[in-house]
N, C-alpha and C positions, 0 to 999 in steps of 0.2 A: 504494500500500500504506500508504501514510504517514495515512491517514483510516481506512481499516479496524483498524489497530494501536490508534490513538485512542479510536476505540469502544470494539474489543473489551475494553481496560483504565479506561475511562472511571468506573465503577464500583466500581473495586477498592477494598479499604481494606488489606490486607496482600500483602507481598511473596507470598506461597504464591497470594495471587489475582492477583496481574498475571501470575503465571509459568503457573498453568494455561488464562488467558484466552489469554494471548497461542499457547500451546501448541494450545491449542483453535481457534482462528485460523487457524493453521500445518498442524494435522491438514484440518480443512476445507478447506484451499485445495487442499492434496495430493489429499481423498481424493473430495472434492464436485465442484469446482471443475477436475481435472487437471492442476494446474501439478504441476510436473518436476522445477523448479529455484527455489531459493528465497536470495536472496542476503543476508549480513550485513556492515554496513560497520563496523571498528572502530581505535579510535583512542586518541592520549592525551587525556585530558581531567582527571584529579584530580593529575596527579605534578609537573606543572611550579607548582602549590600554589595553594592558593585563591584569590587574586586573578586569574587566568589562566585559570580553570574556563570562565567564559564567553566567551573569545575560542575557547577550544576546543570548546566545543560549536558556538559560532558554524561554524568552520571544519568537525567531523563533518558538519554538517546541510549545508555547500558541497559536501562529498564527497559524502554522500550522494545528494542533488540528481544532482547529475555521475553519478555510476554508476547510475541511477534512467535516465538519458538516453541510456546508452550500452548497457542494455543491454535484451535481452525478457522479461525475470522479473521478479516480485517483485523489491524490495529495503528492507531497515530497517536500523535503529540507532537506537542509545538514545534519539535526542533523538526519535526518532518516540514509543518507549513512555512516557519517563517528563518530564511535563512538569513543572512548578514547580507546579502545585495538588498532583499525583499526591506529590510528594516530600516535600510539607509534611502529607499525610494518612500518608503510609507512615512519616515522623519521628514524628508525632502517636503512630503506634500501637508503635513502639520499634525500627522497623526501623535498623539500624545497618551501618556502611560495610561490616563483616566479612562482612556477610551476600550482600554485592553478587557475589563470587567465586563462592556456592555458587549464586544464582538463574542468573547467566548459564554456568556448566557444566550446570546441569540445560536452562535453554532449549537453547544450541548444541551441549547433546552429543546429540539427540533429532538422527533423520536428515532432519527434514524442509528445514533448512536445509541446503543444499549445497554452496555457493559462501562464501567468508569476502573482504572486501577488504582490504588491511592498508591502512592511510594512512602518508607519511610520519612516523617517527620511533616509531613503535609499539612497538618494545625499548627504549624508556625510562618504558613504562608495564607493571604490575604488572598489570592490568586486560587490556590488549591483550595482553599475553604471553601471558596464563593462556588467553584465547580464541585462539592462535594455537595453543596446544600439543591444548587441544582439537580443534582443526579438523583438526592433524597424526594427534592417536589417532584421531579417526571419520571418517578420508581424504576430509574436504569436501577441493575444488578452491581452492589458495589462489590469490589476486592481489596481486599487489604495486602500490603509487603509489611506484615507486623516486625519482621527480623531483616538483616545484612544478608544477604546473599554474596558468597566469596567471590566468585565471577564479576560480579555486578559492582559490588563497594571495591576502592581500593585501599 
């Protein structure tokens, strides 16, 4: 899923266009395609402060990888959608951090995702919270990474 995401947003210049691409994506794969189940992996990434930003994404895309292996559906996360060109076109056009809260309610509260995976330490991010409470209102199937995984953590 992690090259289909890439495409589909490859092109975008505003946040309103990654969200309906990737949405477009998601409808297809449901309604074209017949997948069932559509998994999101999420995590902390901006709260432990920007020096830190990249060992967490580092570790999202370990998880993500991992849960991609373990399971038979779909599976994404940020670092599939939004790469460092995508972030410096979507800054360029004035997208702002506040804005990051209302894109990912509008993508995960849509049914097609089903499945949410928490990674360790997720209630310490404002980001993973707010996609955890979403998943609670529109009763996706939640997972937990209560423990380290030695492949995964370094």
């Amino acid at each position: 899923m992690h090259e289909q995401v890439r495409v589909a947003v490859k092109e975008s210049g505003t946040l309103d266009e990654v969200r309906d691409n990737i949405l477009n994506l998601l409808k297809h794969m449901v309604d074209a395609e017949g997948v069932t189940q559509i998994g999101y992996v999420a995590a902390i990434i901006t709260s432990d402060g920007p020096e830190k930003i990249p060992q967490n994404l580092e570790r999202l895309q370990r998880y993500t990888e991992h849960v991609r292996k373990t399971q038979s559906y779909p599976v994404f996360s940020a670092t599939d959608v939004f790469t460092d060109e995508l972030f410096e076109r979507l800054f360029a056009a004035g997208f702002k951090n506040e804005d990051w809260t209302v894109f990912w309610r509008e993508v995960l509260g849509e049914a097609y995702v089903t499945d949410m995976f928490m990674t360790p330490r997720w209630e310490e991010s404002k980001g993973a919270s707010d996609e955890y409470q979403i998943a609670k209102r529109t009763g996706k199937t939640l997972h937990y990474f209560n423990y380290q995984i030695d492949s995964i953590e370094r």
